[in-house]
C-alpha distance (Angstrom), angle and dihedral (degrees) to the residues before:
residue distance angle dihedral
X1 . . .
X2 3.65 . .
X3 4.06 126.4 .
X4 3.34 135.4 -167.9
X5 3.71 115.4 -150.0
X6 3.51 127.8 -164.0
X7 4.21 141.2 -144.7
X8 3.53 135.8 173.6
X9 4.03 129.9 37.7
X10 3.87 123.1 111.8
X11 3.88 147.2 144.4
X12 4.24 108.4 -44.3
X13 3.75 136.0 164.1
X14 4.06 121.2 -106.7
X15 3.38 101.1 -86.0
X16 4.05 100.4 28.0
X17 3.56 122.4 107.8
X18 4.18 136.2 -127.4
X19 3.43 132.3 -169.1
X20 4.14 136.0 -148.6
X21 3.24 140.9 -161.5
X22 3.84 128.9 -173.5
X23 4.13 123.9 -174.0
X24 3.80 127.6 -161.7
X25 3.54 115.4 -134.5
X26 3.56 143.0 162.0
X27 3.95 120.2 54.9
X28 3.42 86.4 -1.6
X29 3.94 128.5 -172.6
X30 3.97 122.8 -161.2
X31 4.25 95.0 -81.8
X32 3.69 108.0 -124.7
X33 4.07 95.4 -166.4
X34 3.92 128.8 11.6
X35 3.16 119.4 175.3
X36 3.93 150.1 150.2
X37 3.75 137.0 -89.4
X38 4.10 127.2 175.9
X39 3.76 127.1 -163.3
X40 4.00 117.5 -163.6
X41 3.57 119.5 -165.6
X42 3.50 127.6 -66.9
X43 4.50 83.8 2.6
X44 3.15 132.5 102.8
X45 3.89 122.2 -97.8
X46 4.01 106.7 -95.5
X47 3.94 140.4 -173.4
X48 3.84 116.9 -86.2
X49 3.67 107.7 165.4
X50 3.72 138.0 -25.0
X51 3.93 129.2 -169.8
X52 4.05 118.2 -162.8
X53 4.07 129.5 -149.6
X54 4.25 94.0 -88.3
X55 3.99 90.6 48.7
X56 3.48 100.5 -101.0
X57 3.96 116.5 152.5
X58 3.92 133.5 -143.4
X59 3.50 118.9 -169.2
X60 4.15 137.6 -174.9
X61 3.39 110.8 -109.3
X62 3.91 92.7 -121.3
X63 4.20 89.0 53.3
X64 4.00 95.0 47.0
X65 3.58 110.2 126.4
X66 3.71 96.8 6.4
X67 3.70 104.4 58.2
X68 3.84 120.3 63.1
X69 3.72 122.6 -166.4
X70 3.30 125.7 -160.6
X71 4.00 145.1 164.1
X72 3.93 148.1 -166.7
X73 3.37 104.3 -141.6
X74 4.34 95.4 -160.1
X75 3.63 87.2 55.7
X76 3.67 102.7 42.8
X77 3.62 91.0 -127.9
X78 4.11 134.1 144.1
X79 3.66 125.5 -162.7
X80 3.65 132.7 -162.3
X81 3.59 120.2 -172.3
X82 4.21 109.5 -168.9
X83 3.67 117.7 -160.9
X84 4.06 135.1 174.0
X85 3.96 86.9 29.8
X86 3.49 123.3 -160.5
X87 3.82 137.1 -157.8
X88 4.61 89.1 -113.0
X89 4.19 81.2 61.7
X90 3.71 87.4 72.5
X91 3.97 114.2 115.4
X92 3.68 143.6 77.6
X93 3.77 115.0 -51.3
X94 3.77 115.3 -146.0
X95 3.73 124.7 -170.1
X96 3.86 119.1 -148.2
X97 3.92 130.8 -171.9
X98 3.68 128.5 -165.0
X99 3.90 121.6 -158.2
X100 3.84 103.5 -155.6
X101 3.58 138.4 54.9
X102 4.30 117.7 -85.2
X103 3.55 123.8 -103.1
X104 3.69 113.2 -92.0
X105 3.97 113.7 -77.6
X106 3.80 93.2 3.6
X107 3.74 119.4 118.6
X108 4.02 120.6 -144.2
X109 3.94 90.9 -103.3
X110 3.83 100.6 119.8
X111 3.71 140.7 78.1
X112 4.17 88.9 -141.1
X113 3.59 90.3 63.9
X114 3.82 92.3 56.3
X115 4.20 124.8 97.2
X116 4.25 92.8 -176.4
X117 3.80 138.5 46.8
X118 3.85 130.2 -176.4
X119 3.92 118.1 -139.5
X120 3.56 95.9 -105.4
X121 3.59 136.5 -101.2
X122 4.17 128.8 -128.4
X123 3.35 113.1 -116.3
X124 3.91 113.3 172.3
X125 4.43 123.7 174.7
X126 3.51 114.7 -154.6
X127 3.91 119.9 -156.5
């Protein structure tokens, strides 16, 4: 059985910045993709960033250039740092994992393709 636990998120000021960090543990195999998903209220849950096994990043277009995703492959471990906040980055931050390679062509942008999810972490933006 594998879990992924999260750490980090919190209350901040528009404009502030928060940091996450979510670790794979448990009968774990070598993660191929982690990544990040978010879910406001009354939305849907959407892509935020994802980070595959050779280091290459994906990014929302509302995160790019003020989230940074990151990852240390020997501990199973992802990182995102958030910076320049704002109030529309409020929701519940889930972190997912997937333990096989992606289908040919097909970046790591969708909940489908992932085998793991965290329990979610608070993350609220006040203006």
């Amino acid at each position: 059985q594998v879990q992924l636990v999260e750490s980090g998120g919190g209350l901040v000021q528009a404009g502030g910045s928060l940091s996450f960090s979510c670790a794979a543990s448990g009968r774990t195999l070598s993660m191929y993709a982690m990544g990040w998903f978010r879910q406001a209220p009354g939305k849907e849950r959407e892509f935020v960033a994802a980070i595959i096994g050779n280091g290459n990043a994906y990014y929302a277009d509302s995160v790019k250039g003020r989230f940074t995703i990151s990852r240390d492959n020997a501990k199973n471990t992802v990182y995102l740092q958030m910076n320049s906040l704002k109030p529309e980055d409020t929701a519940v931050y889930y972190c997912a994992a997937r333990n096989r390679g992606l289908p040919r062509g097909l970046p790591p942008t969708s909940q489908g393709l992932y085998d793991y999810w965290g329990q979610g972490t608070q993350v609220t933006v006040s203006s």
